[in-house]
Backbone as a chain_set.jsonl record, in Angstrom:
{"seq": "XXXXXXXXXXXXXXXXXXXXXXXXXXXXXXXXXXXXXXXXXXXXXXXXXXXXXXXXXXXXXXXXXXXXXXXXXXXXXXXXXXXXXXXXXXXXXXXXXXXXXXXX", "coords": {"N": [[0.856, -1.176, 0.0], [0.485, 2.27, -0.674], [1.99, 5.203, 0.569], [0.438, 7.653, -0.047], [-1.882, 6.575, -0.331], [-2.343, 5.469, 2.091], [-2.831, 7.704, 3.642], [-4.933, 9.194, 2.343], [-7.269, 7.549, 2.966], [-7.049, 8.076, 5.752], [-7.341, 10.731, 5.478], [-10.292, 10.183, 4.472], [-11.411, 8.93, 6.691], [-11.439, 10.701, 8.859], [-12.753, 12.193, 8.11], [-15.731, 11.402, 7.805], [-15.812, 10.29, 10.718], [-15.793, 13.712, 11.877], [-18.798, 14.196, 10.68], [-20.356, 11.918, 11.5], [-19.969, 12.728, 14.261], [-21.369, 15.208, 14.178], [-23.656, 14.824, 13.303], [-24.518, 13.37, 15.458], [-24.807, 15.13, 17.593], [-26.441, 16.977, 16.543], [-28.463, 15.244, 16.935], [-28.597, 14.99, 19.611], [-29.353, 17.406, 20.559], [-32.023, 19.54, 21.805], [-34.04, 20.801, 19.305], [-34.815, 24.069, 18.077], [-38.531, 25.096, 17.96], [-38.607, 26.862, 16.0], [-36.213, 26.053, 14.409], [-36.919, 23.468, 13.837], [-38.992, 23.915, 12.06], [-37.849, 24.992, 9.81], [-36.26, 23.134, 8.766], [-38.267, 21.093, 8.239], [-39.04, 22.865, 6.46], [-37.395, 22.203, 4.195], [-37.01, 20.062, 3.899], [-39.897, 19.883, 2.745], [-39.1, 21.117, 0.377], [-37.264, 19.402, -0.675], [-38.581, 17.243, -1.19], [-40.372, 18.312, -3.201], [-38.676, 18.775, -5.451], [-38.242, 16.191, -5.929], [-40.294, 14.808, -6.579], [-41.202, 15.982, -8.619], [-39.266, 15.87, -10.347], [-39.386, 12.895, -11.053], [-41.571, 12.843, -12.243], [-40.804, 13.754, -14.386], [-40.131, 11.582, -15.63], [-41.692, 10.031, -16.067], [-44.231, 8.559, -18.189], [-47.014, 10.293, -19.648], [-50.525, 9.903, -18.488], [-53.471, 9.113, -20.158], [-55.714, 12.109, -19.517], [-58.24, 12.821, -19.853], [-61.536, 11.175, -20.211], [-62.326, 8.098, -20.825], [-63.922, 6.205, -23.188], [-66.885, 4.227, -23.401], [-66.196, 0.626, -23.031], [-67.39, -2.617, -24.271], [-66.2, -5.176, -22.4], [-64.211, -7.801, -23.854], [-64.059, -11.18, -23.249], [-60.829, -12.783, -23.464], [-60.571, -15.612, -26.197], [-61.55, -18.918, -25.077], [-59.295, -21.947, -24.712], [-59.64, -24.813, -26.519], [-59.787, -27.686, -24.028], [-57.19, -29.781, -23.92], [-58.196, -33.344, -24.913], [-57.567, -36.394, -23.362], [-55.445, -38.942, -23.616], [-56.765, -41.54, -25.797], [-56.425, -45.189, -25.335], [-54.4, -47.811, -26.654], [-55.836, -49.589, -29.003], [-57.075, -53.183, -28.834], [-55.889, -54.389, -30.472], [-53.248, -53.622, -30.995], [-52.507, -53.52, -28.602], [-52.175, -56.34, -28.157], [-50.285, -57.032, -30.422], [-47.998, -55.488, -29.732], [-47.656, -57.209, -27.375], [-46.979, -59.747, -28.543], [-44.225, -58.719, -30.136], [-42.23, -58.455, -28.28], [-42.517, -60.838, -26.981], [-41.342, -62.16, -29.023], [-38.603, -61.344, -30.295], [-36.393, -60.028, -32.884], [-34.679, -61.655, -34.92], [-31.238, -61.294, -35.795]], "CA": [[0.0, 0.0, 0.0], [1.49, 3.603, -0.769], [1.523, 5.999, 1.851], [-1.108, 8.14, -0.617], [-3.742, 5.729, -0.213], [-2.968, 5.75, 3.759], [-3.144, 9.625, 3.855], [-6.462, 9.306, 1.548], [-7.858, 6.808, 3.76], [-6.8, 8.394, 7.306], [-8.804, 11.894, 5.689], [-11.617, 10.218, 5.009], [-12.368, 8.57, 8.096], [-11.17, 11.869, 9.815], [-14.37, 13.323, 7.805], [-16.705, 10.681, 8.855], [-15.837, 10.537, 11.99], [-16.698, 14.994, 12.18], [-19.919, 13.82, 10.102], [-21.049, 11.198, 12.621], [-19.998, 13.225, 15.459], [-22.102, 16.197, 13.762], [-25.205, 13.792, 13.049], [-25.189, 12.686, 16.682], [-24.799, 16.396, 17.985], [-27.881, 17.473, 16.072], [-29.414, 14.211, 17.764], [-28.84, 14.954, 20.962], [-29.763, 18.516, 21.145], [-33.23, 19.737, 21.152], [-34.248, 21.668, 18.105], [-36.366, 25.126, 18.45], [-39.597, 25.311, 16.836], [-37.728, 27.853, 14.147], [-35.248, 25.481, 13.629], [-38.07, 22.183, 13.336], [-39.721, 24.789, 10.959], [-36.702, 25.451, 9.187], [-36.306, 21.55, 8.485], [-39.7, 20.706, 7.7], [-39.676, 23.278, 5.152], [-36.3, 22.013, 3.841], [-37.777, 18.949, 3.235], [-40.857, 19.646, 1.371], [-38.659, 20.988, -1.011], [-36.452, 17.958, -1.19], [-39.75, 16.19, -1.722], [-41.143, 18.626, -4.385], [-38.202, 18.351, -6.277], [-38.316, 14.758, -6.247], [-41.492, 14.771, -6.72], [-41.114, 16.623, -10.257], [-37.879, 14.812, -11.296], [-40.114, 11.641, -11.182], [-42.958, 13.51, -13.224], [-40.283, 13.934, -15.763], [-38.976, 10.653, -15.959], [-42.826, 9.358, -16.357], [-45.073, 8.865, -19.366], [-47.749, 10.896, -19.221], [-51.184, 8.989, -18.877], [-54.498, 10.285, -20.776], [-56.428, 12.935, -18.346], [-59.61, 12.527, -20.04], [-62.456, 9.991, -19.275], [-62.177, 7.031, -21.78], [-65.149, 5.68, -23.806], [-66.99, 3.067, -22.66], [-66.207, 0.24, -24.458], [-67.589, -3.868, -24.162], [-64.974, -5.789, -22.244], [-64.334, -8.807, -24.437], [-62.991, -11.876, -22.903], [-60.29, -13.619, -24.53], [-61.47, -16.588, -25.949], [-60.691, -20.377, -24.179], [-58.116, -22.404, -25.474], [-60.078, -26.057, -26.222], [-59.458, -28.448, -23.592], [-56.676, -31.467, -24.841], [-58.412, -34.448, -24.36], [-56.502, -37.377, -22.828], [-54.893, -39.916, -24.946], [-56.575, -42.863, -25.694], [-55.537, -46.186, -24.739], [-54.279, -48.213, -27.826], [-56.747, -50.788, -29.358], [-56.415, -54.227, -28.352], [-54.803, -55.113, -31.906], [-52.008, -52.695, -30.912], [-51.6, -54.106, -27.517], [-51.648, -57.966, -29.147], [-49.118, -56.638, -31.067], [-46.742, -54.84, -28.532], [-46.888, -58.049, -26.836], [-45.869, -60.295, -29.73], [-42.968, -58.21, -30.327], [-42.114, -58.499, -27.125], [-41.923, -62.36, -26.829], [-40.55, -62.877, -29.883], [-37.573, -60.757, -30.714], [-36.539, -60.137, -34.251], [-33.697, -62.272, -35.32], [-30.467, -60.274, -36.634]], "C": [[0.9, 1.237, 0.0], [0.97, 4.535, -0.148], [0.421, 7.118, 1.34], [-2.176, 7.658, -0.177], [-3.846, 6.186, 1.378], [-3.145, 6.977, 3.997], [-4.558, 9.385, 3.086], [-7.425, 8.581, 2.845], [-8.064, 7.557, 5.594], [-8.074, 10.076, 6.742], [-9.643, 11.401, 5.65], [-12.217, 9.325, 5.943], [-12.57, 10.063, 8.846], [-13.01, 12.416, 9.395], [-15.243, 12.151, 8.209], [-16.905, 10.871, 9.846], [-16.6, 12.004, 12.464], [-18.315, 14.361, 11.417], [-20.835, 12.893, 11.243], [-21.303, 11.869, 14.252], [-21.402, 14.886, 15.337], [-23.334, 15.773, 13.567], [-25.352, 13.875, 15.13], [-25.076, 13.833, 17.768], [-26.139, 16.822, 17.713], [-28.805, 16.225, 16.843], [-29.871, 14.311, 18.859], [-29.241, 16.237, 21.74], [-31.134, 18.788, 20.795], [-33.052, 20.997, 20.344], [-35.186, 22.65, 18.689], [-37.541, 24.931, 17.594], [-38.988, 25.961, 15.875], [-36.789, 26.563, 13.448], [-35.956, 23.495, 13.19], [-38.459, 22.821, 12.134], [-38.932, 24.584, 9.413], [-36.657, 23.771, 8.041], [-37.228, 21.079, 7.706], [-39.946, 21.704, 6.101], [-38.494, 22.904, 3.962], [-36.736, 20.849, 2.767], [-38.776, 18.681, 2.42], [-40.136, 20.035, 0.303], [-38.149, 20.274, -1.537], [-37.493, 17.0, -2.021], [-40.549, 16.924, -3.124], [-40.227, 18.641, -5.688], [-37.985, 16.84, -6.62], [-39.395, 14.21, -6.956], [-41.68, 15.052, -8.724], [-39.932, 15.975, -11.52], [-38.791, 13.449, -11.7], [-41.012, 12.087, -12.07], [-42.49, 12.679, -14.505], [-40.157, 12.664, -16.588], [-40.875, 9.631, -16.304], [-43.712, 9.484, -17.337], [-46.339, 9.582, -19.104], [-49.518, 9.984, -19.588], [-52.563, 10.088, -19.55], [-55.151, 10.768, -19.209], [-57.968, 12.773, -18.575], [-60.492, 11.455, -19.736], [-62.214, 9.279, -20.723], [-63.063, 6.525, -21.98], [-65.154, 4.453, -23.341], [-67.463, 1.557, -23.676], [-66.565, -1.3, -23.628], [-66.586, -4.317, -23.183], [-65.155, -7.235, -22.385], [-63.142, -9.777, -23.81], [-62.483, -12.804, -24.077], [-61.073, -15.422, -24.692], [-60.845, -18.235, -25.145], [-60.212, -21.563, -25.03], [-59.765, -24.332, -25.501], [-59.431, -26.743, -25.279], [-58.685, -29.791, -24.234], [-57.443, -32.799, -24.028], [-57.454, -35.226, -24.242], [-56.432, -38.032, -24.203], [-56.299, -41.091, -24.694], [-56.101, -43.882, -25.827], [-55.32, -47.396, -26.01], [-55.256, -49.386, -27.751], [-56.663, -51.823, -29.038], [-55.935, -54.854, -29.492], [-53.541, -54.214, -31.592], [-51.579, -53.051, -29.661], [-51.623, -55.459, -27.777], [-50.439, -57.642, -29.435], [-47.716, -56.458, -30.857], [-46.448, -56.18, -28.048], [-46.47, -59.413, -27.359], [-44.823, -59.95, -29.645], [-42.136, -58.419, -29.209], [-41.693, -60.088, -26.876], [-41.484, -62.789, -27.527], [-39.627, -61.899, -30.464], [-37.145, -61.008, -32.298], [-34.822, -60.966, -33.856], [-32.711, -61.309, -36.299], [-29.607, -60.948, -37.567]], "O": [[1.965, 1.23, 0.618], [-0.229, 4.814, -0.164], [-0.426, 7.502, 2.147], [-3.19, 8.196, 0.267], [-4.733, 6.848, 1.917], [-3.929, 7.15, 4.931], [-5.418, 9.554, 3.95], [-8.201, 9.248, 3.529], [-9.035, 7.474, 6.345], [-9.12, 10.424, 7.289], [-10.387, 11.674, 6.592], [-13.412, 9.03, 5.942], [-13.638, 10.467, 9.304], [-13.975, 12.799, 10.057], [-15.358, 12.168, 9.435], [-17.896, 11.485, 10.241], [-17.62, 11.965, 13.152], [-18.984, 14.041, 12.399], [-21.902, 13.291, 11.709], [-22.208, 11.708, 15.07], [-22.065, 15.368, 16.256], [-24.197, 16.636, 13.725], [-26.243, 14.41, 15.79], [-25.265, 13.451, 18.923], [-26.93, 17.016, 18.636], [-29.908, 16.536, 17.293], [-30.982, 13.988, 19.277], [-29.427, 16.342, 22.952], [-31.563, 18.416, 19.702], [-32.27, 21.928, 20.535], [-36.079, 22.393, 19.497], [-37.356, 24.568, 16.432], [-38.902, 25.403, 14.781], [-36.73, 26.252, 12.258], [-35.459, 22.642, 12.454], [-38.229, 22.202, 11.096], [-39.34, 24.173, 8.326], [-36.994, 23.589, 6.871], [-37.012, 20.677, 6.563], [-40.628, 21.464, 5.105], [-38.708, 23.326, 2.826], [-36.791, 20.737, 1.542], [-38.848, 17.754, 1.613], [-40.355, 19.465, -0.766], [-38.262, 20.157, -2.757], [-37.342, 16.312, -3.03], [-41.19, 16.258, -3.937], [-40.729, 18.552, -6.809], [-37.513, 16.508, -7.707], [-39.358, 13.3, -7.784], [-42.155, 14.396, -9.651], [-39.828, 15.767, -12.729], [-38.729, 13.101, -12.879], [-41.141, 11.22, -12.935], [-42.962, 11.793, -15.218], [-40.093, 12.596, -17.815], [-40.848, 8.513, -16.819], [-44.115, 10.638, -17.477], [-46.74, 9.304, -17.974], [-49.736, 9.514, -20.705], [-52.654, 11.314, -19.484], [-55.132, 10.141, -18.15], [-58.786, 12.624, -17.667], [-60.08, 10.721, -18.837], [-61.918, 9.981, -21.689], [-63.519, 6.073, -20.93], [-64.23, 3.721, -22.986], [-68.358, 1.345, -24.493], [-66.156, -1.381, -22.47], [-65.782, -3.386, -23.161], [-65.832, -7.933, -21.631], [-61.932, -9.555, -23.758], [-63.043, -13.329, -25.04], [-61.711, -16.125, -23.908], [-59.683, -18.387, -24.766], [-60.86, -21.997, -25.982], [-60.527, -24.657, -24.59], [-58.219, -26.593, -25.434], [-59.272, -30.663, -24.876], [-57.282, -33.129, -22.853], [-56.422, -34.996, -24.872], [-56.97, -37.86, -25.297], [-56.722, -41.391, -23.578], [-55.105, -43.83, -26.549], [-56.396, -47.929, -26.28], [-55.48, -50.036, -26.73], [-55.521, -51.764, -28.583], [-55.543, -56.013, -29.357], [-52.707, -54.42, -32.474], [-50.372, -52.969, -29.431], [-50.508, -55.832, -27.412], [-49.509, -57.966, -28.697], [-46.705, -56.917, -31.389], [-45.284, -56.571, -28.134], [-45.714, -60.139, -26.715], [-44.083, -60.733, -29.05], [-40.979, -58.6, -29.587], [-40.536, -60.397, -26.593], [-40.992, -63.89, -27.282], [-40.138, -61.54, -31.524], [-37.497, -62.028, -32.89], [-34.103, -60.847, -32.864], [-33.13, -60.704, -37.286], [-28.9, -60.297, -38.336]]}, "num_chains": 1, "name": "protein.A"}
């Protein structure tokens, strides 16, 4: 490791560390109403720009009322019937073959 990285590394814990210690400062002190206020209004804007970034990023759907139209179900596939069970000339057969092997 080259003593860069450990100097890179040692600042940014150093800043964490003020960051955490600065989080848990604001934690532990009570806030005034001005400064709840302050916050709260901080935040709706966080949220109204979020709010609008998402707009953007969304297709826009129709606003109008949509005609009222049948709703046609698709139609149903026929049911496969089962197999049936081979004839009894086809199971004769099978078991011919069967006891008597072809000669090679």
């Amino acid at each position: 490791m080259r003593i860069e990285d450990v100097e890179r590394l040692t600042d940014d814990t150093a800043e964490a560390i003020a960051y955490q210690n600065e989080v848990s400062d604001i934690l532990q002190s009570n806030m005034t109403a001005e400064d709840e206020e302050a916050v709260l209004e901080e935040l709706e804007e966080l949220e109204r720009q979020e709010a609008d970034r998402l707009r953007l990023d969304l297709p826009r759907a129709p606003n109008g009322v949509l005609p009222d139209k049948e709703i046609v179900e698709p139609e149903k596939e026929p049911e496969e019937e089962p197999e049936e069970e081979p004839e009894e000339e086809e199971k004769e057969t099978h078991r011919r073959s069967r006891n008597n092997p072809m000669l090679a």
